[in-house]
C-alpha positions in Angstrom: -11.5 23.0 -13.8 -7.9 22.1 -15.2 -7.6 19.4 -17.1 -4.4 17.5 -15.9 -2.0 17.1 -12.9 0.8 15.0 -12.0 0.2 14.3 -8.3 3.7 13.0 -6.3 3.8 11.3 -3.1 6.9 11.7 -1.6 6.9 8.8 0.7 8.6 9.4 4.2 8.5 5.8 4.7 11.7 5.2 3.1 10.4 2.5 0.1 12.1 4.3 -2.4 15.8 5.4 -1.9 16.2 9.2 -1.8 18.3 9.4 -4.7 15.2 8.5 -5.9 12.8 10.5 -4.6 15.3 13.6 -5.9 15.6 12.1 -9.1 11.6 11.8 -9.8 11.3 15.4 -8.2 13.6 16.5 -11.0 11.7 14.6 -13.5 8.4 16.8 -11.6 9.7 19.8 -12.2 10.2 19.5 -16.0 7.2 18.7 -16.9 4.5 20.6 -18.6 1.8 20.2 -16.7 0.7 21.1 -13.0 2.7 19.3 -9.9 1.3 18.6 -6.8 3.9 17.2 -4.2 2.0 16.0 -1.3 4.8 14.9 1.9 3.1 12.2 2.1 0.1 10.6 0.5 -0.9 8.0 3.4 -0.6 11.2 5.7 -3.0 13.1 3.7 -5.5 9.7 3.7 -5.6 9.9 7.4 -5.1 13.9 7.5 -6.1 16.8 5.9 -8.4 14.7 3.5 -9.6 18.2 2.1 -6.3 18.8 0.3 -7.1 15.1 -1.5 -11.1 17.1 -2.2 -9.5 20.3 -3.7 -7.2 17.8 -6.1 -9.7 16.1 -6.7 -12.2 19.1 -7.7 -9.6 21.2 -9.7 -8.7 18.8 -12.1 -10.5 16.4 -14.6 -7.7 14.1 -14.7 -4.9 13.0 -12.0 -1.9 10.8 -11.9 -0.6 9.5 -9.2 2.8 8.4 -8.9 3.0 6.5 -5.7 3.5 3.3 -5.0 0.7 0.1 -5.8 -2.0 1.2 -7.2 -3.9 -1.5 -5.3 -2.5 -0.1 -2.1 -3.9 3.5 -3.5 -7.5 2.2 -4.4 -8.1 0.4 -1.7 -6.3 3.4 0.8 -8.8 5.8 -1.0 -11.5 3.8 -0.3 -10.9 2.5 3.3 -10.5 6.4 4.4 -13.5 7.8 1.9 -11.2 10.0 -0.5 -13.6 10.5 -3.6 -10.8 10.7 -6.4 -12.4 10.9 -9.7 -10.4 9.7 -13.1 -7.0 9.0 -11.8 -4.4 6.5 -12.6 -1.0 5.2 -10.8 1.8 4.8 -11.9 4.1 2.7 -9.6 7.5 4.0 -8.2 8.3 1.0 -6.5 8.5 -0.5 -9.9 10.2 1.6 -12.5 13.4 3.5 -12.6 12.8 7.3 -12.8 13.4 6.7 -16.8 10.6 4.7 -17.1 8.5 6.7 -15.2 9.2 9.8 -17.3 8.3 7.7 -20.5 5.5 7.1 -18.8 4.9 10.3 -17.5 5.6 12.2 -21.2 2.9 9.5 -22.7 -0.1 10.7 -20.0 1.0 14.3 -20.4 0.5 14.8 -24.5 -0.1 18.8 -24.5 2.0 21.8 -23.2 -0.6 23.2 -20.8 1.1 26.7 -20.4 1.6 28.4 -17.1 2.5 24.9 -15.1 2.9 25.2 -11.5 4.6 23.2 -9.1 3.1 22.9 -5.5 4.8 21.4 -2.1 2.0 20.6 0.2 3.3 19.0 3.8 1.1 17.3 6.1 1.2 18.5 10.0 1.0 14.7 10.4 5.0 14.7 9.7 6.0 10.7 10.4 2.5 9.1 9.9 2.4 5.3 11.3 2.1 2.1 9.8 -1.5 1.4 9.3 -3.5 -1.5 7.3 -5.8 -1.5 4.6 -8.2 -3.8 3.6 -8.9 -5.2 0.2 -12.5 -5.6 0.4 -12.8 -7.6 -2.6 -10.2 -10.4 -1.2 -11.6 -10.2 2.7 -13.4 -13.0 3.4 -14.4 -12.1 7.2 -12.5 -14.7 9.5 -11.6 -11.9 11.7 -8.0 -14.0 11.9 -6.4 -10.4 11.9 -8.6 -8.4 14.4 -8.3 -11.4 17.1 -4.1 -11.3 16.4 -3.7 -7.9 16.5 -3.1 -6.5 20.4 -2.8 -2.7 19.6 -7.0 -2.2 18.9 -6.3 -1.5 15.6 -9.5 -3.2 14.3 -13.2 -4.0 15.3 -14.9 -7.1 14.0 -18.6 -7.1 14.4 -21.2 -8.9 12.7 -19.3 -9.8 9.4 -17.8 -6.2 9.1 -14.1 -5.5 9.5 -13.3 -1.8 9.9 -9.9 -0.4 10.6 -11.0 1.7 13.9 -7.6 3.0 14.9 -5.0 2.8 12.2 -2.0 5.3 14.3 -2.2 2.4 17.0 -0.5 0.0 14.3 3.3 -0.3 15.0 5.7 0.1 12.5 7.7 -2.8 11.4 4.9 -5.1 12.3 2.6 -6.3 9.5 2.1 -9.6 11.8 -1.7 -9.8 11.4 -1.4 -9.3 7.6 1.1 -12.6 7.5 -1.7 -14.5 8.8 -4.6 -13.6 6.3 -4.9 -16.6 4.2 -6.6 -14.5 1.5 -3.9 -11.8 0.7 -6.7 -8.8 2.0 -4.4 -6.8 4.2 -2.3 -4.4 2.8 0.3 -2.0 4.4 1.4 0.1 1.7 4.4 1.5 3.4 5.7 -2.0 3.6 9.8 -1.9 2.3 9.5 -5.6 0.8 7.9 -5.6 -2.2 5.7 -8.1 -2.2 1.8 -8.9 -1.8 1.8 -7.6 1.7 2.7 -4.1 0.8 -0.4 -4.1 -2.1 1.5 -6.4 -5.4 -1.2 -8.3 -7.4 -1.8 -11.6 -5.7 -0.7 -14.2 -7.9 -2.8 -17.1 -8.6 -1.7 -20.8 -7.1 -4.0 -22.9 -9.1 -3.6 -26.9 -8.6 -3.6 -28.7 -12.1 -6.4 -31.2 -12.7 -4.4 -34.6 -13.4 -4.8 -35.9 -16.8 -5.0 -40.1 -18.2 -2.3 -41.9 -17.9 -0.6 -39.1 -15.5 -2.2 -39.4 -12.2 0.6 -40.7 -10.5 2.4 -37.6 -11.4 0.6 -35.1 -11.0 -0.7 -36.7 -7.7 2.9 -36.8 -6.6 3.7 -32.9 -7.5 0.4 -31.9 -5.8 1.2 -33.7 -2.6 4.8 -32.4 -3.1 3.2 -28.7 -3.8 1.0 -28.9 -1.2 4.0 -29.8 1.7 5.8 -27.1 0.4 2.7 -24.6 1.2 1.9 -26.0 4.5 6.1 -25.0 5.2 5.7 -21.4 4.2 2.5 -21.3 6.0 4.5 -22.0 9.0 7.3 -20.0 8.4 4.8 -17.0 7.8 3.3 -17.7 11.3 6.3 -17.9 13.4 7.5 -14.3 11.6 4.3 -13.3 12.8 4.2 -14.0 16.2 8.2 -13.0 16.2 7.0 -9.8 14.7 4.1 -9.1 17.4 6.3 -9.6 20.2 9.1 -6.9 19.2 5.7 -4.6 18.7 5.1 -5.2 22.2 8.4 -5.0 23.9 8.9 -1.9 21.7 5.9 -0.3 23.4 6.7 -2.0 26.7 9.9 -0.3 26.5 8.4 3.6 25.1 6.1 3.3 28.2 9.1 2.3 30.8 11.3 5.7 29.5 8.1 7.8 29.8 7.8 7.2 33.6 
């Protein structure tokens, strides 16, 4: 078993310019440690898992750069990849200098002989599909009741994503509508909770002598403003559903 390998998705899913994508290859290839370019990472999730197994097997330690590493962990899990001692380090985030400080700090030693592999996946333009963050789902089944396309099954306080290549592309709908921030579709071009950020926290501040008025004021004022956005998120919801389905409405008119 090696010890250490730089694992690179190279996203098809356009999240990342690619300028770059070309300039983090080039940042790849200078390293000193093995390369593994997989074309691209959700494809290999949801096809060819064994590639993910061999990785996994041949070295003791992986990095990942890809995009949120919540989006990874809980894309790993949702699809049973075992991926032992790994890290992420987020492209989405940093300029390609940053990631190759990063990079030169996880890779310490010159491991000698270095190689750089290209690995495409036969599943060339893989869909959008969701994952859930078990630890945030909370089991309304809000999303499997929105969605149209069969995407999930809801059964006895279990959510599972059944068929994942039925999800549409360009329509996280049900994931604007989970109150709890558990869906994730990590090819998502916003940046944002939605495509796997850390949730934020909205705590309400307890009000304090002397400034209940205040405080009662800027909670009600807090709370209007929520109730707005919660709005706003539904209607781009339901707008975002309906282009899904005229989309597909319009796919199966050309194919007769």
């Amino acid at each position: 078993m090696k010890k250490k390998v730089l694992v690179y998705c190279r996203c098809s899913a356009g999240i990342i310019s690619e300028q770059k994508q070309n300039d983090i290859t080039l940042l790849m290839q200078k390293s000193n440690t093995d390369v593994v370019e997989l074309h691209d990472l959700c494809a290999f999730t949801l096809n060819e898992k064994e590639k993910l197994a061999e990785i996994n097997a041949h070295y003791e330690q992986k990095t990942i750069i890809a995009c949120y590493p919540r989006a990874i962990a809980n894309m790993f899990r949702q699809n049973k990849i075992e991926m032992e001692n790994y890290e992420v380090v987020n492209f989405r985030e940093k300029n390609p200098e940053e990631l190759g400080s990063e990079i030169d700090a996880e890779i310490t030693e010159d491991t000698g002989n270095s190689t750089y592999t290209v690995i495409k996946n036969s599943l060339e333009v893989p869909a959008w599909y969701p994952v859930i963050d078990e630890s945030r789902c909370i089991y309304c089944a809000k999303c499997a009741r929105f969605c149209v396309f069969g995407v999930y099954k809801f059964s006895k306080k279990s959510l599972e994503v059944v068929e994942p290549l039925n999800c549409k592309n360009n329509c996280p709908a049900c994931g604007r509508t989970c109150a709890t921030s558990a869906i994730i579709f990590p090819r998502l071009k916003e940046n944002s909770v939605l495509s796997g950020a850390e949730p934020g926290t909205n705590e309400t501040k307890t009000a304090t002598t002397g400034q209940g008025g205040l405080f009662v004021m800027l909670n009600e004022r807090n709370s209007s403003r929520r109730n707005i956005f919660k709005q706003d998120m539904v209607q781009l919801a339901e707008d975002e559903k309906r282009k899904a389905i005229e989309e597909l409405k319009k796919r199966a008119g050309e194919k007769k």
